[in-house]
Steps between C-alpha positions, in 0.01 A plus 500: 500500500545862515451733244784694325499809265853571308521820340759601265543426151485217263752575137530255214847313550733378245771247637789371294541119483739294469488446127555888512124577395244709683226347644134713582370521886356697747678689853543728719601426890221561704345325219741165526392511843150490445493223194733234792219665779218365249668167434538437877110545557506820614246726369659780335374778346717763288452922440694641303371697123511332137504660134226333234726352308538111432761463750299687762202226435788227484608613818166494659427154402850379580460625845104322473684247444667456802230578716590844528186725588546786250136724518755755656749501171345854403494530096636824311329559100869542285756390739704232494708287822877573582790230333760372653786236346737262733875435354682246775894464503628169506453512907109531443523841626225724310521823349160678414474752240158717545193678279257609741500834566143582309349195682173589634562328799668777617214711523302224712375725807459803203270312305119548499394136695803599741244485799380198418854334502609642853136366653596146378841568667374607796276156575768305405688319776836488366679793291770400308713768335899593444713786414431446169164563536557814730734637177174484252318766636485906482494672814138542489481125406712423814324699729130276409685176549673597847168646631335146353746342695464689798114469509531056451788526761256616798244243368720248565664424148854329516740711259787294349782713299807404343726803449637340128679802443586630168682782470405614143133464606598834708670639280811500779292700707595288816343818737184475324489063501636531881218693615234355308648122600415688880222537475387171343705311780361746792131282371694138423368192704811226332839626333640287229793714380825381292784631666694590210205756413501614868847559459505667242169753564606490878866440523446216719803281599385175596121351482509558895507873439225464207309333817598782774424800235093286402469469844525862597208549275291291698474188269436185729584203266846587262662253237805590339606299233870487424542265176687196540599612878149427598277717700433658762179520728417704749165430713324452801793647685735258335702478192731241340672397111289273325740377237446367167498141493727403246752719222284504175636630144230751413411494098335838596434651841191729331255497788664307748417750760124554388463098514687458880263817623161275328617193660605665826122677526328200374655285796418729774180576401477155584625533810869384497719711670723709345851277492291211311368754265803629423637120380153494324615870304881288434301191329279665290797785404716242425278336271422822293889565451536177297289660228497809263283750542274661847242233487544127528329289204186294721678159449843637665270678817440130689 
């Protein structure tokens, strides 16, 4: 199968369960996405920049683990990776709580070995990155991975961006996100957007607008997911709702988006079209809401 880089950034992650206790993991979206790629026998590699510190090596050989590639996880002497911590109401909607802003993986296209990093990106086939991962970087950091994107673009690399906004990422600097989230569509190959995210970055209406505005950017395959409501797709000159298959009472809905886009690339890279990927995305994102935490335990991911 085709090859896929993520980039973005992997954090330690501490989810509440439900005896009220904290349990120890590993996250980060674009990271999600690439541990369900993995698991579907894609190969997957992931860039993104690590401290030295035990949970930096833990975090290496938990993505080993999964079959992750990680020679492009650069390593930074006295640095440690970003934290995050999940509280869910009694609806399984999660809260996150964030200590990242020293991460190294911030500084990722600043760091000596940068060069090396956007080479691998460029020979991949598949990009995968979000919003998030556009809020990491410095201007200067920015301006390396849009030019790295530019460069595997014209050699025939598919880009594949999910907007996740976050508005805290950008500091509420929606001028600054909206022109940066330009210029990362203006290269994007397949669209997996949530609309309430759209709406809220864009001011969207519906998930047919999120579709007009992605398509005025040029982006050719667009998937808007919409929660419970389904979602909807927009390709080959066609688009209709895919819904969800059945109401499910999420536990936690951590990742539910980063598991539907991994499912949804997964099937088409095996050549289902994009309607049939899009129930693929609803099976396996259903699955991962019945659990705590961003990544499903191996015995729950059959």
């Amino acid at each position: 199968m085709s090859k896929v880089m993520a980039i973005g950034e992997v954090m330690v992650e501490f989810s509440r369960g439900a005896d009220g206790r904290y349990g120890l993991s590993f996250g980060g979206d674009t990271f999600n996405t690439a541990v369900y790629l993995s698991r579907a026998g894609v190969e997957t590699s992931y860039a993104t920049a690590l401290g030295d510190d035990r949970y930096s090596e833990a975090i290496r050989v938990a993505a080993q683990g999964e079959g992750i590639r990680t020679q492009h996880m650069l390593r930074v002497p006295g640095r440690t990776p970003g934290l995050y911590v999940i509280d869910t109401d009694p609806r399984g909607e999660r809260a996150f709580s964030y200590w990242r802003e020293a991460a190294p993986a911030r500084e990722l296209f600043e760091l000596a070995g940068w060069e090396m990093v956007a080479e691998a990106i460029i020979e991949a086939n598949i990009i995968y990155l979000s919003g998030v991962t556009l809020s990491l970087y410095s201007n200067v950091g920015l301006g390396r991975l849009l030019a790295t994107l530019e460069f595997a673009r014209e050699r025939g690399s598919k880009i594949v961006f999910d907007g996740n906004f976050r508005p805290k990422a950008w500091r509420g600097d929606l001028s600054r996100a909206r022109a940066v989230y330009g210029q990362a569509l203006k290269r994007t190959s397949i669209a997996l957007p949530s609309f309430e995210d759209e709406a809220t970055l864009w001011g969207d209406g519906s998930p047919t607008a999120t579709a007009e505005r992605l398509a005025t950017f040029g982006v050719p395959e667009i998937v808007v997911k919409n929660g419970a409501e389904g979602v909807l797709v927009v390709a080959a000159g066609g688009s209709q709702v895919v819904p969800t298959p059945h109401p499910i009472e999420p536990v936690d809905t951590t990742a539910a988006g980063d598991s539907f886009n991994a499912a949804y690339l997964a099937a088409r890279l095996e050549g289902q079209p994009p309607a049939l990927a899009a129930e693929a995305g609803h099976a396996l994102a259903g699955r991962v809401i019945r659990h705590r935490g961003a990544i499903l335990p191996r015995h729950a991911n059959a």
